[in-house]
N, C-alpha and C positions, 0 to 999 in steps of 0.2 A: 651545503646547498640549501638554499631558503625555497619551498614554494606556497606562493598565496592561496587562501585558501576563506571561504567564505562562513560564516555561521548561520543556517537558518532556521525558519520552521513552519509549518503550516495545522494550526489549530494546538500547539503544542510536542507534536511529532515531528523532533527536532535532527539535523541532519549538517554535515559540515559537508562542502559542496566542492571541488573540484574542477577548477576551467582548464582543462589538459588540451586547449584549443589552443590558447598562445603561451602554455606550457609545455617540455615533454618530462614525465613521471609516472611510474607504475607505481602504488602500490602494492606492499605485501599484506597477506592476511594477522603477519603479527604488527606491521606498525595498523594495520585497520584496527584488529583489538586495544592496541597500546592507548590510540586517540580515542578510542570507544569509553575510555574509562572514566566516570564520571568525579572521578575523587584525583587520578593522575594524569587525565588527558584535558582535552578537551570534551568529550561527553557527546553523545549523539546517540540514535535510535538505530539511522543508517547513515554511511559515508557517499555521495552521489558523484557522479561526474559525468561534465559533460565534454564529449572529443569531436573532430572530426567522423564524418560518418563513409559508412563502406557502403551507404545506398543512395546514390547519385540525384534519388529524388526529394529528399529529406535536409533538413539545416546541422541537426545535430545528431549524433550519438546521447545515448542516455543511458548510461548504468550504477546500479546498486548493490551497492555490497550492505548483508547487516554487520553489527556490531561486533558477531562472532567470529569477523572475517568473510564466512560464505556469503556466494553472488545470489542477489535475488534477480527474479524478470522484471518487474511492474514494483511501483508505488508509487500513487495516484496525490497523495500530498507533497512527494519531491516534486513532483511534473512541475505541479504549481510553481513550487519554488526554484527549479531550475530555468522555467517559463519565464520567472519575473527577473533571475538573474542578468540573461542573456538579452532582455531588454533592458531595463535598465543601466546598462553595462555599456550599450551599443553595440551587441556584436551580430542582432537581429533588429532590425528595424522597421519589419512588417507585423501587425499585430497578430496575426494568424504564424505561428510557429512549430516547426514539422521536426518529431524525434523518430528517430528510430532504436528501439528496446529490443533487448531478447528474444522477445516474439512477437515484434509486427508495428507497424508504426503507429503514434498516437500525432492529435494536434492540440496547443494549447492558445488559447486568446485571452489575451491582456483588455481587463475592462476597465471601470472604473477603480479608482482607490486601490485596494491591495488587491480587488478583485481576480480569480484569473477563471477561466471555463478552460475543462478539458475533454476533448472528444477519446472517450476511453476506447473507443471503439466497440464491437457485438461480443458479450459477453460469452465463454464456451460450456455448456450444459453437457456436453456426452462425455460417459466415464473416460473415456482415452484420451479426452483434451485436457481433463482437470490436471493432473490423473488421477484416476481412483480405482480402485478395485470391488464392485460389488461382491465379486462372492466371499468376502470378508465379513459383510454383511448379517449381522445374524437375523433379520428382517429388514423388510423396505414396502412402503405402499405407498398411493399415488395420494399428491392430496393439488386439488386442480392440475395445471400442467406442469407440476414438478413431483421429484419420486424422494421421498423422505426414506433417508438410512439408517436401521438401528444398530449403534456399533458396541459392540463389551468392551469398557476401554481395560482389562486387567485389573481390577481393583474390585470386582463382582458388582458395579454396575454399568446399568445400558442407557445410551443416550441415541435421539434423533434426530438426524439434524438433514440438512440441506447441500449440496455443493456447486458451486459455480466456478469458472476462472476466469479473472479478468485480468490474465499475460501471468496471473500467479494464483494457485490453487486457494480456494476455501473452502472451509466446513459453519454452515451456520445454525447456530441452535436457538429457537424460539424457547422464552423465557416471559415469565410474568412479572418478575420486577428485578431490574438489571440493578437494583442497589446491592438485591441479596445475592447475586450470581456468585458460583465459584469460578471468577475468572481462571486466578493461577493455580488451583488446584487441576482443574477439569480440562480448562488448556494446555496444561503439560502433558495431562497424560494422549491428549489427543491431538495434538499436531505430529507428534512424531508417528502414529496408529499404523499398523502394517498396512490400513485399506486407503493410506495416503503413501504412493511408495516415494513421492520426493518433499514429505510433511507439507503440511498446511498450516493456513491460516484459521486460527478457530474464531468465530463470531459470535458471539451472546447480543439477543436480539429481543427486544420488548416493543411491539406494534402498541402504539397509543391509541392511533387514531388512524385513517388512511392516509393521511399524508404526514404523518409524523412516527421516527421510529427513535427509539433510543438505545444505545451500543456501547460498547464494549469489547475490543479484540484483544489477543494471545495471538501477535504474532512469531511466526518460525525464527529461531535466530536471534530474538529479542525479548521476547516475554509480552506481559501487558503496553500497550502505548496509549499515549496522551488521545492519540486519531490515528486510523487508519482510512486513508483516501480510497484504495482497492475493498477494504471491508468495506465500507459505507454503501459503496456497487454493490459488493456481490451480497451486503445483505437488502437491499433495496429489488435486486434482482429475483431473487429468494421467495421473497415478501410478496411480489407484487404476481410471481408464477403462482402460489397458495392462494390469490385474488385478497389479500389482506392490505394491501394499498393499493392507491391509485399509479397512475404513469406520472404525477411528479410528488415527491418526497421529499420533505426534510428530514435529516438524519442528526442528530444529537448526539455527540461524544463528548467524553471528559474535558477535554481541549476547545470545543465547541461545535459548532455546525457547519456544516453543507447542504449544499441542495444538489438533487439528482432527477435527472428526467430519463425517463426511459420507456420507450413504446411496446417492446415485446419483445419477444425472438426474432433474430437477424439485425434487429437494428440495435446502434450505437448507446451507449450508456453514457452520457454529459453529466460531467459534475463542476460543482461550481462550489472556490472558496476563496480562503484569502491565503497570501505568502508574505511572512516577513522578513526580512533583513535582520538578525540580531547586531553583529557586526564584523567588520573582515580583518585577516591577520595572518602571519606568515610563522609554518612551520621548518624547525627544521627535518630533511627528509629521515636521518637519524635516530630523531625519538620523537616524543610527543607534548613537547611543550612546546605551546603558542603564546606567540603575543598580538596585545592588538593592536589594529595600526592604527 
């Protein structure tokens, strides 16, 4: 059995895509690893898909596995790209497009060009939504209206960082020059951290200017990536609680840019980038070589 399957990516944080709407296919966590593999699969960051939905007010299903197999909630550069799929495609043909995730519905709009906006929706600040654990904590103090963490990550040092969720946990840590950052050292040891009890996402974050940040993630499940759409939020979110940016940001990543707008607590986090098409091809459900079509 053949099923088609899409190759995309958004800023470089690349993802092979799933239409289980006019397919039916589960699947496993070792064929997820198997195509995860960039040397014997097809290669990707995370594997996406989009199904039928179980919320009668919504278009789609939307979910994420990374590359290690395990499900994630949120990521804010698939939206894009599953956004653009599902127009493009014709299987949505109103520009405003309604998912429903893991945890709660998002919308995305198809603009210009590869453009696409997604309403991420109110990012969640309280320890029990991230989740987090302060009293793992071995310090924390207030700086504007967010509460900065200092954690021992086991290696006999201590870092401080920030935490947000936007449908998926982060930890973000202000930094002075995101060239020197120890992304995959420091990330490792702190997404898995006991004061994150379902790991997180780590952010290394360099504020330029107020509407400009430049980043760097260690995501769960994958390591360093090209972009992360969810980081880009929640360190925009971060930033902007510290009073260190303004209510709209551009965010700079390896892959390249976003723009984020965001008024405060309670209300929604809009990010806005692009989605490409690499190309599309059909696997067999058995192993992990594709061809394209």
């Amino acid at each position: 059995m053949k099923v088609r399957f899409a190759k995309m990516h958004g800023l470089g944080n690349d993802f092979m895509v799933l239409d289980l709407v006019s397919q039916t296919f589960e699947p496993t966590p070792d064929q997820i690893r198997g195509w995860a593999d960039r040397h014997t699969g097809i290669g990707f960051d995370q594997l996406l898909i989009v199904a039928p939905p179980d919320d009668p007010e919504v278009d789609f299903r939307y979910r994420i596995y990374n590359a290690d197999g395990t499900e994630a909630e949120q990521c804010g550069n698939g939206a894009r790209c599953v956004a653009k799929l599902v127009a493009d495609t014709g299987m949505c043909v109103r520009p405003g497009i309604r998912f429903q995730t893991g945890t709660g519905r998002i919308e995305a709009t198809l603009l210009d060009g590869d453009q696409v906006e997604v309403d991420m929706g109110a990012p969640g600040l309280a320890p029990e939504v991230i989740p987090c654990l302060p009293g793992l904590a071995v310090a924390t103090r207030d700086a504007g209206e967010a509460t900065l963490f200092t954690l021992s990550d086991g290696a006999g040092e201590q870092h401080e960082l920030a935490v947000a969720s936007m449908g998926n946990p982060h930890g973000v840590l202000q930094v002075t020059d995101i060239a020197s950052a120890r992304v995959e050292e420091l990330g490792e040891r702190l997404t898995g951290h006991p004061f994150f009890p379902e790991r997180a996402n780590i952010g290394f974050c360099q504020v330029v200017d107020r509407g400009f940040i430049r980043l760097r993630v260690f995501e769960r499940g994958v390591g360093e990536t090209r972009a992360c759409g969810t980081g880009a939020c929640a360190a925009a979110v971060v930033s902007r609680l510290q009073n260190l940016v303004d209510e709209r940001v551009k965010v700079s990543l390896p892959g390249g840019k976003v723009r984020i707008r965001w008024q405060g607590p309670g209300t929604p986090v809009k990010m806005t980038g692009p989605a490409t098409l690499v190309y599309e091809g059909q696997i067999e459900v058995g192993g992990p070589t594709a061809r394209q079509a």
